[in-house]
C-alpha beads as a LAMMPS data file, in Angstrom:
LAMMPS data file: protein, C-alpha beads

211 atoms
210 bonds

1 atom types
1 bond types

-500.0 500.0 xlo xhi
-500.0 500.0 ylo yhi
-500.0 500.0 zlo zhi

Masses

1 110.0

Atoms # bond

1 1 1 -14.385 -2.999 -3.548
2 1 1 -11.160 -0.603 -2.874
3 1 1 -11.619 2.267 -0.252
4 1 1 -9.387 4.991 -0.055
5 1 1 -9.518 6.557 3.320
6 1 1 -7.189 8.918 5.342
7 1 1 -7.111 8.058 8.405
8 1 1 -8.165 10.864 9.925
9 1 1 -12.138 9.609 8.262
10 1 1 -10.785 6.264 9.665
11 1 1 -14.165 6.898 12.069
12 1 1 -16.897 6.590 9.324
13 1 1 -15.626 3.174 8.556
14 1 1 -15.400 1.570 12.286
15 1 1 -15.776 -1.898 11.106
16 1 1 -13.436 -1.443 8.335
17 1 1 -10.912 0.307 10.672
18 1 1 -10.531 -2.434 13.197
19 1 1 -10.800 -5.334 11.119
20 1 1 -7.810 -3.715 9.433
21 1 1 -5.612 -3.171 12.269
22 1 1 -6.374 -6.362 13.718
23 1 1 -5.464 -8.256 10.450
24 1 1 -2.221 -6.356 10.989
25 1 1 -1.301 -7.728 14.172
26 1 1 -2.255 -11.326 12.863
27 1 1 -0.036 -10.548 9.753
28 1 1 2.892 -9.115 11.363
29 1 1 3.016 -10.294 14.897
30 1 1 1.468 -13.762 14.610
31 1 1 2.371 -15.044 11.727
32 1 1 5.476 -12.856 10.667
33 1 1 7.059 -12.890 14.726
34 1 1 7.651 -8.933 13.438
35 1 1 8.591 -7.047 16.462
36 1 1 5.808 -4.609 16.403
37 1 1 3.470 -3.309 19.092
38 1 1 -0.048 -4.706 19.411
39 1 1 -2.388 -2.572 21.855
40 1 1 -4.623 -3.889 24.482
41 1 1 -7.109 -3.976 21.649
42 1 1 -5.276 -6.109 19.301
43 1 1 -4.491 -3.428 17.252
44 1 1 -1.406 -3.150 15.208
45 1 1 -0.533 0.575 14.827
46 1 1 3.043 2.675 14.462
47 1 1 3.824 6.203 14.696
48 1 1 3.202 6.297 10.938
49 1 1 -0.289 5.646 11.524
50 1 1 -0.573 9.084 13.496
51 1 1 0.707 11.011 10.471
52 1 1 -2.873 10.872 8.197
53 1 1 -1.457 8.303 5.919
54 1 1 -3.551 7.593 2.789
55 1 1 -4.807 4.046 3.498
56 1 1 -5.978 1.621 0.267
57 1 1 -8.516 -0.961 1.560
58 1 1 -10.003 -3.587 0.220
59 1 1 -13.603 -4.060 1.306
60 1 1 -15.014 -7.470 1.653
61 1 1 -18.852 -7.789 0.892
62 1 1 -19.483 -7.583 4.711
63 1 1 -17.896 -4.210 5.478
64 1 1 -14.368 -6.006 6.927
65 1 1 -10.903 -5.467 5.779
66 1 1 -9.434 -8.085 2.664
67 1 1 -6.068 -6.557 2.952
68 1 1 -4.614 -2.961 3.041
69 1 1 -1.155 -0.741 2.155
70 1 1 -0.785 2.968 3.423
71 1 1 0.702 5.532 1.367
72 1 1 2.419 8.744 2.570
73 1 1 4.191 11.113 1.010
74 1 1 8.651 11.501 0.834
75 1 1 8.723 14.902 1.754
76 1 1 7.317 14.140 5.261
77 1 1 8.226 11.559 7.689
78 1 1 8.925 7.964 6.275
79 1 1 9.563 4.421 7.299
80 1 1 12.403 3.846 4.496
81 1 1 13.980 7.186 5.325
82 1 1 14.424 6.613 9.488
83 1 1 14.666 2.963 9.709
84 1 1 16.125 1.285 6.745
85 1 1 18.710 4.167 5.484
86 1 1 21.958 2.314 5.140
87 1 1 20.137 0.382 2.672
88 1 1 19.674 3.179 0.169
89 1 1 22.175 6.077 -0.821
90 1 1 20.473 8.925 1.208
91 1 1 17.122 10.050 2.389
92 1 1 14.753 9.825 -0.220
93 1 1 12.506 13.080 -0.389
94 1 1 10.581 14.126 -3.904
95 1 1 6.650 15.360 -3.967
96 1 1 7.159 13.097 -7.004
97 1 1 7.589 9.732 -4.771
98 1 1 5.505 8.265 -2.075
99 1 1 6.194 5.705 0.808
100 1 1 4.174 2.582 0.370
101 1 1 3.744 0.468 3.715
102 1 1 1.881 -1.966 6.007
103 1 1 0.903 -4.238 2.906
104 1 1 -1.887 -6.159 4.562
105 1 1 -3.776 -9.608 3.618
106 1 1 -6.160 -11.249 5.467
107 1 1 -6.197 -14.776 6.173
108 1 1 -7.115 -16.507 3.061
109 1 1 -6.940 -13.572 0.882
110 1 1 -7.104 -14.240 -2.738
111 1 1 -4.523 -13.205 -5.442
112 1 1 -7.370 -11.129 -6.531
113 1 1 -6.851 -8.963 -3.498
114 1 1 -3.423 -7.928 -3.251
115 1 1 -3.905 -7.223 -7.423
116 1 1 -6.423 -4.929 -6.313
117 1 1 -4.490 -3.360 -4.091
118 1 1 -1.768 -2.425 -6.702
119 1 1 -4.365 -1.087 -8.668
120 1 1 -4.937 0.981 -6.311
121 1 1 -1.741 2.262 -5.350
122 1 1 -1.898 2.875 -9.395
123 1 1 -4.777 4.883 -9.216
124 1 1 -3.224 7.079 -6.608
125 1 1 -0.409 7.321 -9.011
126 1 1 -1.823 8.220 -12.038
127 1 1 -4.486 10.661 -10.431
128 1 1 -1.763 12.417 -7.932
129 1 1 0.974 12.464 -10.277
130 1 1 3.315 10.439 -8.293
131 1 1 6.012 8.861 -10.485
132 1 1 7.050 6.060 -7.717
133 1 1 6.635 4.501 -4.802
134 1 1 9.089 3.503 -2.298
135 1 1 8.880 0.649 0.306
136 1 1 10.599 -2.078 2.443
137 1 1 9.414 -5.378 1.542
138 1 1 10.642 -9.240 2.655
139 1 1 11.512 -12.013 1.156
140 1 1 7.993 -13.431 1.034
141 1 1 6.626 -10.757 -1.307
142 1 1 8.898 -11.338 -4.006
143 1 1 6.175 -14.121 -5.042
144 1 1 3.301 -12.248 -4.729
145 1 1 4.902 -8.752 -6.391
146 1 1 5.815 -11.343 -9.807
147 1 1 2.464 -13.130 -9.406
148 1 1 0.584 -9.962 -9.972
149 1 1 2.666 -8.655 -12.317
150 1 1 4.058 -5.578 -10.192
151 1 1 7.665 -5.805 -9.330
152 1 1 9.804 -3.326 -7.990
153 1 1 13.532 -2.377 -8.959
154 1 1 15.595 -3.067 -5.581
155 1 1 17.571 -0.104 -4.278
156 1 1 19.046 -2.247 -1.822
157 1 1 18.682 -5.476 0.443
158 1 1 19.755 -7.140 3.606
159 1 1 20.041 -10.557 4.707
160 1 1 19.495 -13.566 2.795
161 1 1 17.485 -16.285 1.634
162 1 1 14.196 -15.922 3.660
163 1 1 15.057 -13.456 5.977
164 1 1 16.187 -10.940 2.969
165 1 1 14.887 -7.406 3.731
166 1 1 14.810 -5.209 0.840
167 1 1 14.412 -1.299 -0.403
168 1 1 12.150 -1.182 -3.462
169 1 1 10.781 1.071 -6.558
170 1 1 7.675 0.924 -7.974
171 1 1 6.432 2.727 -11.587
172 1 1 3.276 1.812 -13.185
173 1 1 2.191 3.079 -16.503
174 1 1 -1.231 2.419 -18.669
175 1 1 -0.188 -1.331 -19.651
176 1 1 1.064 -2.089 -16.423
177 1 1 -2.199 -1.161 -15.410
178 1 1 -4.355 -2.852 -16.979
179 1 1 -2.374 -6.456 -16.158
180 1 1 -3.118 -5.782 -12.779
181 1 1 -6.830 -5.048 -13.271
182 1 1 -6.923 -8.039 -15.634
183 1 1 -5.560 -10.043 -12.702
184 1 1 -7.690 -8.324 -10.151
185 1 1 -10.468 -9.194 -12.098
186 1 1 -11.635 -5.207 -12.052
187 1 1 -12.292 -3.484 -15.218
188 1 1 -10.214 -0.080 -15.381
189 1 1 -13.867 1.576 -15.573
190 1 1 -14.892 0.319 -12.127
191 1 1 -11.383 1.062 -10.519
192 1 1 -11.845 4.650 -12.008
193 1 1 -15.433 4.848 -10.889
194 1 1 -13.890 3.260 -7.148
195 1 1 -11.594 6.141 -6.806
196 1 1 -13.600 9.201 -8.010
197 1 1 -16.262 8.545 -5.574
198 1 1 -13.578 8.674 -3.162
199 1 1 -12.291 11.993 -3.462
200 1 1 -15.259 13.142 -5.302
201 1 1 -13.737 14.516 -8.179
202 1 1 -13.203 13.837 -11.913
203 1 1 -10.630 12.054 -13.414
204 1 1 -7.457 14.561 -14.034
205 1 1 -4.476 12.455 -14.996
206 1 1 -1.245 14.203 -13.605
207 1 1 -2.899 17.101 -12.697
208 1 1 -0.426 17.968 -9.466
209 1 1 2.283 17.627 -12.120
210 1 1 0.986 20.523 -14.427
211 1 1 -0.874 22.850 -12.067

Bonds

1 1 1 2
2 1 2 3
3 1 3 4
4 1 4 5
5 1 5 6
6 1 6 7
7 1 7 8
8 1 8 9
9 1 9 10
10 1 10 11
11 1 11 12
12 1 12 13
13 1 13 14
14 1 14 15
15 1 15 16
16 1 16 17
17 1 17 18
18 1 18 19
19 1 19 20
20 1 20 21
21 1 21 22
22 1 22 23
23 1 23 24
24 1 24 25
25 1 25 26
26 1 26 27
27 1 27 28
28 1 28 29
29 1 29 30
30 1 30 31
31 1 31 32
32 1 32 33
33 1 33 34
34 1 34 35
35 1 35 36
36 1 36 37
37 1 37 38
38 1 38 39
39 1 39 40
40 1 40 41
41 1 41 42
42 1 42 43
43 1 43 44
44 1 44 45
45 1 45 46
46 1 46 47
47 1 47 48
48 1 48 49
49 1 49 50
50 1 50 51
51 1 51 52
52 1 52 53
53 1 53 54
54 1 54 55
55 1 55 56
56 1 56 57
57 1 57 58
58 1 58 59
59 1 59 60
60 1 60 61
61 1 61 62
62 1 62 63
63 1 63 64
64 1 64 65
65 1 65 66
66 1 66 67
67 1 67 68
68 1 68 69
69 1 69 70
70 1 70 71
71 1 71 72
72 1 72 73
73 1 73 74
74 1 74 75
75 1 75 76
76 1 76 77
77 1 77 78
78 1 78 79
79 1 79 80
80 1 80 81
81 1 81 82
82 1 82 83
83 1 83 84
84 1 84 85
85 1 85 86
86 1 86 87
87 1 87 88
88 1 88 89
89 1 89 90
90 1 90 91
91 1 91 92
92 1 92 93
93 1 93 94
94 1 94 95
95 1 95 96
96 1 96 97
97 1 97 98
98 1 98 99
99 1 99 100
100 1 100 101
101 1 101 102
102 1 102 103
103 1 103 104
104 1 104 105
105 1 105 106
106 1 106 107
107 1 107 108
108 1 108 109
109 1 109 110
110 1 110 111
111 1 111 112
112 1 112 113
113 1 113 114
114 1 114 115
115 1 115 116
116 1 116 117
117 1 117 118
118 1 118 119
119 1 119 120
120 1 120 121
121 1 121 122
122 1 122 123
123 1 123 124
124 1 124 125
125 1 125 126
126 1 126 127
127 1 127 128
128 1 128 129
129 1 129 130
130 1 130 131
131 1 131 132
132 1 132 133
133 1 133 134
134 1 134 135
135 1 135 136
136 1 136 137
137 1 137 138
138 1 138 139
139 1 139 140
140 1 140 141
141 1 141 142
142 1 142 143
143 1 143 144
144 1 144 145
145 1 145 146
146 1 146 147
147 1 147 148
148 1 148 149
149 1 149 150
150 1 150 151
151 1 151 152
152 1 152 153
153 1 153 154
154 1 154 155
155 1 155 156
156 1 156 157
157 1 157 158
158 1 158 159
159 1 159 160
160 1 160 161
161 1 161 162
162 1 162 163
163 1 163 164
164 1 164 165
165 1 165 166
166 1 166 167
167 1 167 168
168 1 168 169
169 1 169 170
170 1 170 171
171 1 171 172
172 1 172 173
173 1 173 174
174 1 174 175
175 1 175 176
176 1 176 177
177 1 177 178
178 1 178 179
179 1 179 180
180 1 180 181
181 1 181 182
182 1 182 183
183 1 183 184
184 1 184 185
185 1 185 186
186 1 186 187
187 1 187 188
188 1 188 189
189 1 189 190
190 1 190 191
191 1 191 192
192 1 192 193
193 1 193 194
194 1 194 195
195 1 195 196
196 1 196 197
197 1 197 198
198 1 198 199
199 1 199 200
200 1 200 201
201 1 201 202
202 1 202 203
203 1 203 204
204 1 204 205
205 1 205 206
206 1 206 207
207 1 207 208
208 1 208 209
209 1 209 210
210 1 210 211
């Protein structure tokens, strides 16, 4: 099932919270040879992670992490804005567009999971009135954005072939999704029902837009 947790209730879920993290430093350190800081724990964490990010998590049967992104908003502090600025025009800053980061599979993750996870990040669009998302993505994801039906428009890139690092765009509306539940394998009821438990409210479709 998706969780959507802030991570300063990153405590009720302790399971959740370190499988997570430590999924993070397999993706990114081990695997990836990012250059990112793993803690004495085996934790992979940034200074975005002390900001109360917004994280999307799926939840495998047993209560451990399937694979994760973190969401915060433009108008604070961003990855895209302090680290990868020469590859867009200038800072990007809107209440309108949030930074998506740290997309997170586990080992052996199914394309069901990271579909999930973009219905997610819909959710959180549709509910929040958010009109995009921004992020930094490699070469590798180009795959698994087109395989799940969810690509972004590129703002700007680095590099080539594998080692391409890119600026991205993301806008989903009804159809696009309801190809990503269909992929998913979650009917647009149980996403719905997913995140209103969450924040424990109902449904109010672009409500920050039009309060």
């Amino acid at each position: 099932m998706l969780r959507y947790v802030y991570a300063s209730d990153l405590d009720d879920y302790p399971k959740l919270a370190r499988t997570m993290f430590r999924d993070r430093a397999d993706q990114f350190k081990t695997r990836l040879g990012w250059d990112v800081n793993v803690d004495q724990d085996g934790y992979e964490r940034d200074a975005y992670d002390d900001l109360n990010p917004l994280y999307v998590i799926w939840e495998e049967p047993d209560g451990s992490h399937g694979g994760s992104m973190r969401f915060l908003p433009t108008t604070g502090r961003t990855m895209v804005n302090e680290h990868f600025g020469d590859l867009i025009s200038g800072p990007i800053a809107s209440p309108l567009i949030w930074e998506c980061s740290r997309f997170c599979l586990t080992r052996g993750a199914g394309g069901h999971v990271a579909a999930a996870l973009m219905l997610g990040g819909g959710e959180i669009m549709q509910n929040f009135g958010i009109e995009h998302f921004v992020g930094v993505f490699d070469a590798r994801m180009v795959r698994i954005y087109r395989m799940i039906g969810s690509s972004p428009d590129v703002l700007g890139s680095t590099g080539t072939g594998r080692d391409q690092i890119s600026v991205g765009l993301w806008h989903f509306d009804e159809g696009d999704a309801e190809a990503v539940a269909e992929r998913a394998g979650v009917p647009m009821q149980r996403s719905r029902q997913w995140f209103d438990r969450a924040f424990g409210m109902t449904r109010y479709r672009n409500y920050a837009r039009s309060a």
